[in-house]
PDB file of N, CA, C and O in Angstrom:
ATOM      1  N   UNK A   1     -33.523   8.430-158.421  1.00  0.00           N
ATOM      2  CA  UNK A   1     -32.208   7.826-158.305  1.00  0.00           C
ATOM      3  C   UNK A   1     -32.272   6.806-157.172  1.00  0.00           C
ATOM      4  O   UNK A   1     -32.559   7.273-156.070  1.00  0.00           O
ATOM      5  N   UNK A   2     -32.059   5.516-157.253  1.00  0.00           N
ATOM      6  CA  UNK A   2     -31.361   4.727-156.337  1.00  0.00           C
ATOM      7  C   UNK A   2     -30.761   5.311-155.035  1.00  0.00           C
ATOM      8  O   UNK A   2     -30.149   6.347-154.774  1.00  0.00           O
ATOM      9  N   UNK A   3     -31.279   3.982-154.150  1.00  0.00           N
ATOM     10  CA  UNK A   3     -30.038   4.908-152.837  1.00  0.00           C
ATOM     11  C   UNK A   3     -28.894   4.389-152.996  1.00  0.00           C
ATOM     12  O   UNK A   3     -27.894   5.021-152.657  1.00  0.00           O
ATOM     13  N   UNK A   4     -28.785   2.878-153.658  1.00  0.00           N
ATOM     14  CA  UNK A   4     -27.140   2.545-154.094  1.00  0.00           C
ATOM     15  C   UNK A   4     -26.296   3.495-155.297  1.00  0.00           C
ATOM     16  O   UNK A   4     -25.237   3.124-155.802  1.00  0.00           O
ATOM     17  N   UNK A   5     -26.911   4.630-155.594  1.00  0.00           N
ATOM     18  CA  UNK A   5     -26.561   5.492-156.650  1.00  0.00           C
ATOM     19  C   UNK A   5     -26.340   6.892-156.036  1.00  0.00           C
ATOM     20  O   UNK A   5     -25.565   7.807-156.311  1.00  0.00           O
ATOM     21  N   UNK A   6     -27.423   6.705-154.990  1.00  0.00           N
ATOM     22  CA  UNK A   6     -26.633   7.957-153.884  1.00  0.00           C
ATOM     23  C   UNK A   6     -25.322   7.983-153.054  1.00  0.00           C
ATOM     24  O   UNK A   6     -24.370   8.758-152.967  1.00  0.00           O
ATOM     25  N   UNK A   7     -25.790   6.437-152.301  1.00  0.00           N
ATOM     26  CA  UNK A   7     -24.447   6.511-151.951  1.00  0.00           C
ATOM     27  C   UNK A   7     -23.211   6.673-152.560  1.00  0.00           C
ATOM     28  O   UNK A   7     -22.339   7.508-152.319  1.00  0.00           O
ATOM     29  N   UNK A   8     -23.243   5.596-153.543  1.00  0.00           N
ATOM     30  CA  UNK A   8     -21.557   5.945-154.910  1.00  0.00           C
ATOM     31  C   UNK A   8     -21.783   7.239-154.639  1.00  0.00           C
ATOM     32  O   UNK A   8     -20.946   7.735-153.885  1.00  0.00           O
ATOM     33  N   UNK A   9     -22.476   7.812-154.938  1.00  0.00           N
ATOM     34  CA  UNK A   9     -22.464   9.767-155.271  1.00  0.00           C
ATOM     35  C   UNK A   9     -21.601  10.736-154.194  1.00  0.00           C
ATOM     36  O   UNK A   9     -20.785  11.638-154.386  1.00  0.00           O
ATOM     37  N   UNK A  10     -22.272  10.012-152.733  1.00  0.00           N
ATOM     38  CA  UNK A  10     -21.728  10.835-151.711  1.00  0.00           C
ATOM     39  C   UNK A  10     -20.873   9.995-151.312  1.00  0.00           C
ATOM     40  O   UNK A  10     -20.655  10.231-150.124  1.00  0.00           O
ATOM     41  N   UNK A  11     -19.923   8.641-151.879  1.00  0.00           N
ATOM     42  CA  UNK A  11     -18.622   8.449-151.252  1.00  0.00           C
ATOM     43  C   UNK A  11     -17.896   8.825-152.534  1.00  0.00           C
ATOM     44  O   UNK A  11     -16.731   8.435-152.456  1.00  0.00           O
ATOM     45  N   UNK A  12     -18.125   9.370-153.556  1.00  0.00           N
ATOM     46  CA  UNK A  12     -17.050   9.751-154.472  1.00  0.00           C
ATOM     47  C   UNK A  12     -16.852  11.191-154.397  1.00  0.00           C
ATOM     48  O   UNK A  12     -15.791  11.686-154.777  1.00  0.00           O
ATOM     49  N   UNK A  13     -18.246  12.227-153.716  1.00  0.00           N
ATOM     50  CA  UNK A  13     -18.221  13.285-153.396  1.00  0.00           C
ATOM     51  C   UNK A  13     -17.240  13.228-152.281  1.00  0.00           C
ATOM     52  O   UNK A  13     -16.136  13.771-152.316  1.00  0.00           O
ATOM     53  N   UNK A  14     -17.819  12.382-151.071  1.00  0.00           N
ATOM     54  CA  UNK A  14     -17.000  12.862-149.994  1.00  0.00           C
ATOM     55  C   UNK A  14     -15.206  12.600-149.943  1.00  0.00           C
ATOM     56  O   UNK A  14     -14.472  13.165-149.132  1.00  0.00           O
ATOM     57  N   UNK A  15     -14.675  11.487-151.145  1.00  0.00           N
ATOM     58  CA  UNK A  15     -13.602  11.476-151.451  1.00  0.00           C
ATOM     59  C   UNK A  15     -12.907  12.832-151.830  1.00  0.00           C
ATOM     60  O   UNK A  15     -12.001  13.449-151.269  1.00  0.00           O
ATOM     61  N   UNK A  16     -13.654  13.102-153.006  1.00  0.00           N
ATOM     62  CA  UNK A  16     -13.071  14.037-153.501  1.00  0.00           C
ATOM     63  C   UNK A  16     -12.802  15.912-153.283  1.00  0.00           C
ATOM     64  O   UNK A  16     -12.224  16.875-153.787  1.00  0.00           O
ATOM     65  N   UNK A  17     -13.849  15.442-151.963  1.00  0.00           N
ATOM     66  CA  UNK A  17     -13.813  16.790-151.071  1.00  0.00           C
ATOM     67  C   UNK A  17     -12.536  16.361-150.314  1.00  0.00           C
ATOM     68  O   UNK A  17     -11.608  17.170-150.298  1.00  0.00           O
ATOM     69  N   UNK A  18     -12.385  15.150-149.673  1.00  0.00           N
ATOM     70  CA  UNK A  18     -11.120  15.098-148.818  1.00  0.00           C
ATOM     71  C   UNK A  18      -9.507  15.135-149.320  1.00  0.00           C
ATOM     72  O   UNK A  18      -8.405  15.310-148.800  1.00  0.00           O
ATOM     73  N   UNK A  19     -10.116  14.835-150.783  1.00  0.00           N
ATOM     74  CA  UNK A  19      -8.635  15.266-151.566  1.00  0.00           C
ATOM     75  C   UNK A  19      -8.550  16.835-151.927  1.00  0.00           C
ATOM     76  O   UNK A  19      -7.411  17.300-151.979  1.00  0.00           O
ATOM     77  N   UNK A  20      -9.446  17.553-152.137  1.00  0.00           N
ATOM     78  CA  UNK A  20      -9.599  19.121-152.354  1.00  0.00           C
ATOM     79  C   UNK A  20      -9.174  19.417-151.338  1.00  0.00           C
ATOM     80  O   UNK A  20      -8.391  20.359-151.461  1.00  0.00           O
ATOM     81  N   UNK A  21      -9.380  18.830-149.581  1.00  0.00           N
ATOM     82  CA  UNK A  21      -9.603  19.906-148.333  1.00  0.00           C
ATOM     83  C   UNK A  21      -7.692  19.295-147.951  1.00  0.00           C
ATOM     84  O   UNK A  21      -7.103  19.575-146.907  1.00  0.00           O
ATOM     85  N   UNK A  22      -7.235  18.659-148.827  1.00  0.00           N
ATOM     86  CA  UNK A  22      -6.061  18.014-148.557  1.00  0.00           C
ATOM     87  C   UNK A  22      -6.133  17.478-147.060  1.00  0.00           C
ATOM     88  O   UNK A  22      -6.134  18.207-146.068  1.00  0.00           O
ATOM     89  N   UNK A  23      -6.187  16.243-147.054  1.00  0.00           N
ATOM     90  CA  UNK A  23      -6.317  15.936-145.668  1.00  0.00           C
ATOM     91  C   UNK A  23      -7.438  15.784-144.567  1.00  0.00           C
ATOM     92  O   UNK A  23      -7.415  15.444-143.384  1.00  0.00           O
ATOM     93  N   UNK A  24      -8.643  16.260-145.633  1.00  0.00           N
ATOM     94  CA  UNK A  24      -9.846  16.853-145.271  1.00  0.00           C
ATOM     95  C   UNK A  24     -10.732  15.211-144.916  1.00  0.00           C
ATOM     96  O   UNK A  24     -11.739  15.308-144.214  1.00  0.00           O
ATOM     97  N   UNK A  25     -10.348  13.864-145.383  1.00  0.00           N
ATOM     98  CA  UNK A  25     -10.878  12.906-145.361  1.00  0.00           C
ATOM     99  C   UNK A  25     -11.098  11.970-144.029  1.00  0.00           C
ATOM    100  O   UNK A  25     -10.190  11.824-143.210  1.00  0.00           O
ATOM    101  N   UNK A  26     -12.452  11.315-143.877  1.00  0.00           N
ATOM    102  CA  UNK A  26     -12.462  10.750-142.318  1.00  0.00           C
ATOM    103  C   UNK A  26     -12.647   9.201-142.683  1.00  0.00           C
ATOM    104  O   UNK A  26     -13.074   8.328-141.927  1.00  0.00           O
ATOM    105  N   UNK A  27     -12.298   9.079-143.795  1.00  0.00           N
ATOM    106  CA  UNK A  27     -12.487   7.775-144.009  1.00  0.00           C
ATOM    107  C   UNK A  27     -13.962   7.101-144.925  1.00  0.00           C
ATOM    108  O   UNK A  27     -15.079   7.607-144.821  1.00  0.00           O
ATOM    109  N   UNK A  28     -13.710   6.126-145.625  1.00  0.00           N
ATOM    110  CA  UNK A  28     -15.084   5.648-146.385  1.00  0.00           C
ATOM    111  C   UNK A  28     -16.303   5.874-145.835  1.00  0.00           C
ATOM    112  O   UNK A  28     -17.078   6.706-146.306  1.00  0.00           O
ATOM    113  N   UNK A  29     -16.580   5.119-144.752  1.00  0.00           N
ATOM    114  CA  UNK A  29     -17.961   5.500-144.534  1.00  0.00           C
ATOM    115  C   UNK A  29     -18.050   6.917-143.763  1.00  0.00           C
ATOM    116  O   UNK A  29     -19.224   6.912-143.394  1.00  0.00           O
ATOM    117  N   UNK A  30     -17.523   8.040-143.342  1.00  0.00           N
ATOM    118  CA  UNK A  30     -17.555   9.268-142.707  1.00  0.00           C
ATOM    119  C   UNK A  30     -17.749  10.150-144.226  1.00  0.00           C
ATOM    120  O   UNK A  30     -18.439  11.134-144.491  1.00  0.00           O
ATOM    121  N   UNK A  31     -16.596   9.126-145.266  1.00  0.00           N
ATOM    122  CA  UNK A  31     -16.846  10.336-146.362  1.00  0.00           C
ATOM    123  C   UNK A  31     -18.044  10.056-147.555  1.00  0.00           C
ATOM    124  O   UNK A  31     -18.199  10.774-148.543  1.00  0.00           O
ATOM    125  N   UNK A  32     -18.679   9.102-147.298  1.00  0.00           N
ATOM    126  CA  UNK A  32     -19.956   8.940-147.770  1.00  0.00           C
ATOM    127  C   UNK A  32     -21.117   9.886-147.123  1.00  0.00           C
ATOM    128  O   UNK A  32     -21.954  10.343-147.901  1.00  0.00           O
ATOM    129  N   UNK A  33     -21.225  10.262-145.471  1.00  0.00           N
ATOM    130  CA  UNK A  33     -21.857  10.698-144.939  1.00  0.00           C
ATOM    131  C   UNK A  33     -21.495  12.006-144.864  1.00  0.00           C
ATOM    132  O   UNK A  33     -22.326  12.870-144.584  1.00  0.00           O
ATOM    133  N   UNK A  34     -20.245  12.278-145.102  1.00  0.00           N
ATOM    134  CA  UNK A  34     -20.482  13.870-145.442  1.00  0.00           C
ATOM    135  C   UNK A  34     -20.673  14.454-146.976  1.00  0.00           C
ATOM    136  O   UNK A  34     -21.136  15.524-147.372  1.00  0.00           O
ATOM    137  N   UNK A  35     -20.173  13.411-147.618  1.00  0.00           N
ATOM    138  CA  UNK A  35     -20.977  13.266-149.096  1.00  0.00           C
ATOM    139  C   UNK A  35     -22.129  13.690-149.269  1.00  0.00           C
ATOM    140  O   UNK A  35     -22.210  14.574-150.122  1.00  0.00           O
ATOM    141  N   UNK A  36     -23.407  13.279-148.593  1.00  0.00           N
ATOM    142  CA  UNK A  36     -24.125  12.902-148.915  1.00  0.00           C
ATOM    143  C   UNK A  36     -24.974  14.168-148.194  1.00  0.00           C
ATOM    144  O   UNK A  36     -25.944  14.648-148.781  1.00  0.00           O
ATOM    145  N   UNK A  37     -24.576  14.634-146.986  1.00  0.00           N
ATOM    146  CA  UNK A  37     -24.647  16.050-146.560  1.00  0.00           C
ATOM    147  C   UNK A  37     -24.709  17.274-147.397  1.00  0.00           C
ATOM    148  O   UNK A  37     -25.444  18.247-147.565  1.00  0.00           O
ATOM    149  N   UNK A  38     -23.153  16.578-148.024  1.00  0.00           N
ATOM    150  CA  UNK A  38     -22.894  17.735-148.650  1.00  0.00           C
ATOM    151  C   UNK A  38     -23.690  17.860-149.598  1.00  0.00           C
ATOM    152  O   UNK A  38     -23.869  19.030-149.936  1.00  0.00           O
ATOM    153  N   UNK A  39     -24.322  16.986-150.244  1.00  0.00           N
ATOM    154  CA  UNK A  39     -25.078  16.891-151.395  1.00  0.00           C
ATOM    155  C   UNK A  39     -26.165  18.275-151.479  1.00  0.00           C
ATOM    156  O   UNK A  39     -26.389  19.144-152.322  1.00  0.00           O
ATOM    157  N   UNK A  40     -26.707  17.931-150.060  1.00  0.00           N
ATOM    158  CA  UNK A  40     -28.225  18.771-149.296  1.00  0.00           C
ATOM    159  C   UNK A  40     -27.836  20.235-149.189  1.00  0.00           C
ATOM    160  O   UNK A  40     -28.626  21.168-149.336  1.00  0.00           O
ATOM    161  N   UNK A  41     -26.254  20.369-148.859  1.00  0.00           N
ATOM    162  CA  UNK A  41     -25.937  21.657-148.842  1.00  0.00           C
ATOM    163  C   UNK A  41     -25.752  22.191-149.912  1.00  0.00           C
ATOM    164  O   UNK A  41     -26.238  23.284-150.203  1.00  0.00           O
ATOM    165  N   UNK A  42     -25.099  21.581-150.585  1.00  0.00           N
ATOM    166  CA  UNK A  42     -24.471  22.209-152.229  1.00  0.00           C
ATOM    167  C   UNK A  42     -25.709  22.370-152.985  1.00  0.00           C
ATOM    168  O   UNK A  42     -25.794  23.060-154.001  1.00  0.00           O
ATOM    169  N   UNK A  43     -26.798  21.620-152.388  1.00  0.00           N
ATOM    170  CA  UNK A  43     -28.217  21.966-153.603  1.00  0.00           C
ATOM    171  C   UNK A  43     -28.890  23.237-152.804  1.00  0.00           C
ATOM    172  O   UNK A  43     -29.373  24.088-153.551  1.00  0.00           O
ATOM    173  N   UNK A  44     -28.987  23.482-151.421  1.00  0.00           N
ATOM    174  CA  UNK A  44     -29.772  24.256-151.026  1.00  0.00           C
ATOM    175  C   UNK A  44     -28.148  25.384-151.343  1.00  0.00           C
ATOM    176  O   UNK A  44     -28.409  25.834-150.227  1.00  0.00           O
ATOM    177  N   UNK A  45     -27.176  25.974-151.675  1.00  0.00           N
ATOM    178  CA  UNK A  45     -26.468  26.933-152.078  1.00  0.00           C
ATOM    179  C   UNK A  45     -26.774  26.997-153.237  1.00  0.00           C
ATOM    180  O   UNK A  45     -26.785  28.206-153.465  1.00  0.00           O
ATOM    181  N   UNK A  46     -27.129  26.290-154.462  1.00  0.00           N
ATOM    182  CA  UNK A  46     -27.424  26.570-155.807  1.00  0.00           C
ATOM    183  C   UNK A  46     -28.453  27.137-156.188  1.00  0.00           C
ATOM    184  O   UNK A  46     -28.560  27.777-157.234  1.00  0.00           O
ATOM    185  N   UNK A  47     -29.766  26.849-154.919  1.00  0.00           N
ATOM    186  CA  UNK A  47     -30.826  27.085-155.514  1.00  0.00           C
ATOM    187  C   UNK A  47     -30.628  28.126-154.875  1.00  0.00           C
ATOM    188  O   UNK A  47     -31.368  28.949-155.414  1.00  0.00           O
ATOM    189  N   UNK A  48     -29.813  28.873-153.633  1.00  0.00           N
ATOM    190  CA  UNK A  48     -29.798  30.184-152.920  1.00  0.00           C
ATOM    191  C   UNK A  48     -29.533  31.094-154.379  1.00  0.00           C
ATOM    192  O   UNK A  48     -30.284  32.014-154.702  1.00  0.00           O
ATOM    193  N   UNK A  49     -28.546  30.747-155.052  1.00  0.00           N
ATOM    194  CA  UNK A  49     -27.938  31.189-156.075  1.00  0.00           C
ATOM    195  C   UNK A  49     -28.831  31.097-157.582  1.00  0.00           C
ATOM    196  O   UNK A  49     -28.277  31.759-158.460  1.00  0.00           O
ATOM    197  N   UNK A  50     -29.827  30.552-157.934  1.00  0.00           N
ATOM    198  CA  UNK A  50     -30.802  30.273-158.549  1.00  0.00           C
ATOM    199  C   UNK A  50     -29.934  29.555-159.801  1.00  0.00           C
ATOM    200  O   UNK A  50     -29.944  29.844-160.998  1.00  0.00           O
ATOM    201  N   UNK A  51     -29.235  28.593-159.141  1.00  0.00           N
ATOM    202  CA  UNK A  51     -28.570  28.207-160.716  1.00  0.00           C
ATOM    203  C   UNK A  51     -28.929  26.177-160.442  1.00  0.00           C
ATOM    204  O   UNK A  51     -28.584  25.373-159.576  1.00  0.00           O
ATOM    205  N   UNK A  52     -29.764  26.085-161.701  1.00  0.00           N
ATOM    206  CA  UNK A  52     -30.088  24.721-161.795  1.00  0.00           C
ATOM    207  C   UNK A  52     -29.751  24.134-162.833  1.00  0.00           C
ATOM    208  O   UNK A  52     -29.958  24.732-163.889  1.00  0.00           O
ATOM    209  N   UNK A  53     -29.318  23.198-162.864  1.00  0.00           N
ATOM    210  CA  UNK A  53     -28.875  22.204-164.184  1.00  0.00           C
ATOM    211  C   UNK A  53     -29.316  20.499-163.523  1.00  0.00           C
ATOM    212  O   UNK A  53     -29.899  20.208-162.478  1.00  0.00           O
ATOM    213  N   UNK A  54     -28.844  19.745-164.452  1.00  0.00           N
ATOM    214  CA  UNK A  54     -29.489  18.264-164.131  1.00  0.00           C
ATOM    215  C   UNK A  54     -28.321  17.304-164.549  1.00  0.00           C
ATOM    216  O   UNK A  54     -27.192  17.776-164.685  1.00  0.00           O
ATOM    217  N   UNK A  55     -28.487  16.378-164.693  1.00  0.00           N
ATOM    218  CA  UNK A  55     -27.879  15.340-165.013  1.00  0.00           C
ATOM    219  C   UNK A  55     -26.908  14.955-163.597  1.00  0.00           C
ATOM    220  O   UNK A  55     -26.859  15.599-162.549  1.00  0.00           O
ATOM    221  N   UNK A  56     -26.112  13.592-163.977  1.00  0.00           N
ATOM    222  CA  UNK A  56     -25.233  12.900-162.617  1.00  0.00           C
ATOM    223  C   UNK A  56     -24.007  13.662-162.595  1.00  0.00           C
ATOM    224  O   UNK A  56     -23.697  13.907-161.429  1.00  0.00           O
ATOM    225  N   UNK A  57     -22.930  14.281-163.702  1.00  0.00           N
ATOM    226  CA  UNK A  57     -22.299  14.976-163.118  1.00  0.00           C
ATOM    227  C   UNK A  57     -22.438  16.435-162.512  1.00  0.00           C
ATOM    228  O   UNK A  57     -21.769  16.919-161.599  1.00  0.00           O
ATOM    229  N   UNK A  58     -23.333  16.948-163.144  1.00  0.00           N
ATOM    230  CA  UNK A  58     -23.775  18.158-162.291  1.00  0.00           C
ATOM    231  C   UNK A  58     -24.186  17.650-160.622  1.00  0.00           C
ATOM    232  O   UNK A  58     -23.401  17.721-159.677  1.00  0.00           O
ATOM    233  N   UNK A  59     -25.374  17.218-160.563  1.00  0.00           N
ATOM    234  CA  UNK A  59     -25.088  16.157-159.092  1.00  0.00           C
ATOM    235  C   UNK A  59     -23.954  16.375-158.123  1.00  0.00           C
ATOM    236  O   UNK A  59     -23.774  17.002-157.079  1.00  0.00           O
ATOM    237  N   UNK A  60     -23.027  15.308-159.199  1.00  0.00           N
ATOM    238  CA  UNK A  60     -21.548  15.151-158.111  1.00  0.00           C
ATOM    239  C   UNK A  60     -20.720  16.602-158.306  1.00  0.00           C
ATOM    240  O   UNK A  60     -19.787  16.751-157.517  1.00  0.00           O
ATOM    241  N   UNK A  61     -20.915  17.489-159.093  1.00  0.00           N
ATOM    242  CA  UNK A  61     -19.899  18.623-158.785  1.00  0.00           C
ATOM    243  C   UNK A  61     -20.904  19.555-157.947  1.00  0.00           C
ATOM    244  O   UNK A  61     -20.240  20.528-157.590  1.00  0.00           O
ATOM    245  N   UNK A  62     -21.710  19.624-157.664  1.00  0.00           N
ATOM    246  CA  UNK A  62     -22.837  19.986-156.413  1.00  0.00           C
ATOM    247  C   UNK A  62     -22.611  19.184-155.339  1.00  0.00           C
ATOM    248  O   UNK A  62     -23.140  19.804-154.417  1.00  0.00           O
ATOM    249  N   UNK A  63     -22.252  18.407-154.993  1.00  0.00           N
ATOM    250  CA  UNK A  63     -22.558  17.510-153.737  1.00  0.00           C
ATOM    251  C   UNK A  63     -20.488  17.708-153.660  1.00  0.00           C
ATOM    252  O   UNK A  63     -19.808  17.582-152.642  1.00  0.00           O
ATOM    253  N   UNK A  64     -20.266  17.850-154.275  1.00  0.00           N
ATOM    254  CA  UNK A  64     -18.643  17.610-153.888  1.00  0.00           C
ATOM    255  C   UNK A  64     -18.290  19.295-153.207  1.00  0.00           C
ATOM    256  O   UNK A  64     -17.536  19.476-152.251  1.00  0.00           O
ATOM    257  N   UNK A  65     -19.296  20.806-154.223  1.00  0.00           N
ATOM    258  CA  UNK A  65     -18.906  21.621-153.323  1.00  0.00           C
ATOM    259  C   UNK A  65     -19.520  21.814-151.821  1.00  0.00           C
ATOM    260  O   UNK A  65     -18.963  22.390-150.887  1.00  0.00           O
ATOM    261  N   UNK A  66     -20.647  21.268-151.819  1.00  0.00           N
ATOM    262  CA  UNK A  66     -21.107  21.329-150.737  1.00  0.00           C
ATOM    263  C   UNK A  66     -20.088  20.253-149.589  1.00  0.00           C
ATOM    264  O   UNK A  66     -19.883  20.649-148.442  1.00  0.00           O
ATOM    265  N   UNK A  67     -19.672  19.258-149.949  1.00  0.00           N
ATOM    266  CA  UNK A  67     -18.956  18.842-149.134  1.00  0.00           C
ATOM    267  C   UNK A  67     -17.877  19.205-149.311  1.00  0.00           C
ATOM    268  O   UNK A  67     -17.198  18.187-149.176  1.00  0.00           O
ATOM    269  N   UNK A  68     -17.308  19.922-149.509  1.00  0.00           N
ATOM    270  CA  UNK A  68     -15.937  20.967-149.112  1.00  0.00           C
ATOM    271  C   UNK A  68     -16.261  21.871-148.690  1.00  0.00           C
ATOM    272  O   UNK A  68     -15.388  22.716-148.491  1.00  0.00           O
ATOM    273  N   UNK A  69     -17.540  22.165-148.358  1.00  0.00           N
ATOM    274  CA  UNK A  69     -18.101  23.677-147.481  1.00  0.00           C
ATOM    275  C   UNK A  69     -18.109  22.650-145.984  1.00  0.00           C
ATOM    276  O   UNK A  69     -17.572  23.056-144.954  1.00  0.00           O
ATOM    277  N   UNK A  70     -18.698  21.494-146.056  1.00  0.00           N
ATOM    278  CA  UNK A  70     -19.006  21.138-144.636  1.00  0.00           C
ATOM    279  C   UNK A  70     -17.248  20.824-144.048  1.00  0.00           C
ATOM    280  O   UNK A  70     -16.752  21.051-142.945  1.00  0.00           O
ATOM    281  N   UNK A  71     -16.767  20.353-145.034  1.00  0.00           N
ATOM    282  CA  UNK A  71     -15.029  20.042-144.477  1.00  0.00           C
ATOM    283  C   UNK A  71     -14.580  21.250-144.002  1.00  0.00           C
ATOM    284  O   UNK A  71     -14.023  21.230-142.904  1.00  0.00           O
ATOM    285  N   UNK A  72     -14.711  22.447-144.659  1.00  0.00           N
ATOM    286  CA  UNK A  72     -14.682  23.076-144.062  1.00  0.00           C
ATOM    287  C   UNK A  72     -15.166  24.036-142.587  1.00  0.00           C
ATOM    288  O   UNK A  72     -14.522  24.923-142.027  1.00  0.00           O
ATOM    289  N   UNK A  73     -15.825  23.766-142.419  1.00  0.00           N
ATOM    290  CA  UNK A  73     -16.584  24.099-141.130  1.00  0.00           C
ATOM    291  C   UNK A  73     -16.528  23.147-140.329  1.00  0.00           C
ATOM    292  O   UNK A  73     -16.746  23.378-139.139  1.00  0.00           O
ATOM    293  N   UNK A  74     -16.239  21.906-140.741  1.00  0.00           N
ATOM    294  CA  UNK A  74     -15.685  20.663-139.441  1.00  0.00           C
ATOM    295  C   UNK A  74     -14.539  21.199-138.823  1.00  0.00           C
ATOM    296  O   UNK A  74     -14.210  21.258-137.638  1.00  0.00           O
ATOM    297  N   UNK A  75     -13.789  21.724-140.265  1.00  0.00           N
ATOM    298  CA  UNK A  75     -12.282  21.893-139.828  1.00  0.00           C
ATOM    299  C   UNK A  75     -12.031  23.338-138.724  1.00  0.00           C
ATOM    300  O   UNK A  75     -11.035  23.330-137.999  1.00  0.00           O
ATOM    301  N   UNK A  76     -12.837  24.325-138.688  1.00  0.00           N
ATOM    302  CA  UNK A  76     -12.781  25.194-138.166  1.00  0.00           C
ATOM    303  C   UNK A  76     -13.180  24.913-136.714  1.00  0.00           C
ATOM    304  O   UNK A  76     -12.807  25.596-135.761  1.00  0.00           O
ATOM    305  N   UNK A  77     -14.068  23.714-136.634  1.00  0.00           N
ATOM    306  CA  UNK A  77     -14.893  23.572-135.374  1.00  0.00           C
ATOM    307  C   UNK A  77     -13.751  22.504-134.723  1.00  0.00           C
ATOM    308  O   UNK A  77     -13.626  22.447-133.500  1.00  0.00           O
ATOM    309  N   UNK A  78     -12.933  21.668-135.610  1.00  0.00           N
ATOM    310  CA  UNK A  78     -11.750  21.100-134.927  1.00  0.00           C
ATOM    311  C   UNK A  78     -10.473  21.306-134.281  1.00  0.00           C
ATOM    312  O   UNK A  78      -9.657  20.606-133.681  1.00  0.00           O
ATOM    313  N   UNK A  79     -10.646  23.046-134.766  1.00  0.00           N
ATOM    314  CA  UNK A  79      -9.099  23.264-134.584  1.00  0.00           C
ATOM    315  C   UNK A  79      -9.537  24.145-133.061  1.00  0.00           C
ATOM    316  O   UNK A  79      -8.605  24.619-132.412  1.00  0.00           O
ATOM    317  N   UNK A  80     -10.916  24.318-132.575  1.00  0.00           N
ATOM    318  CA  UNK A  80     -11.209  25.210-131.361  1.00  0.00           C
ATOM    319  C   UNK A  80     -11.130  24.009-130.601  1.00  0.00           C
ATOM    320  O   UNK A  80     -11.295  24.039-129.381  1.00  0.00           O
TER     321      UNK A  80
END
């Protein structure tokens, strides 16, 4: 994959984590970069979980939960 195909990936991930975390969003380029985080997380939780599939929307619904796991744990580390 492209890195101009990653990125789209992890700013539509990290959008759509900030609309899930309601409020959860830091802006385009913050939500590309936690996108794109999240990507790394949501794949290393799937494979914890041994569940693999392929294609681009599997991808983005992997990279979108992983970045609602990291929104979440920002958010916990923001409110201390």
């Amino acid at each position: 994959m492209s890195i101009l195909l990653y990125l789209l990936l992890g700013a539509v991930a990290g959008w759509l984590a900030g609309l899930i975390m309601k409020g959860g969003g830091f802006g385009l380029l913050w939500n590309i970069v936690i996108g794109i985080i999240g990507g790394f997380i949501g794949g290393w939780l799937m494979s914890l979980l041994h569940i693999a599939k392929g294609g681009l929307v599997w991808e983005l619904i992997v990279s979108v939960i992983g970045a609602v796991v990291l929104l979440f744990i920002i958010s916990l580390i923001k409110k201390k």
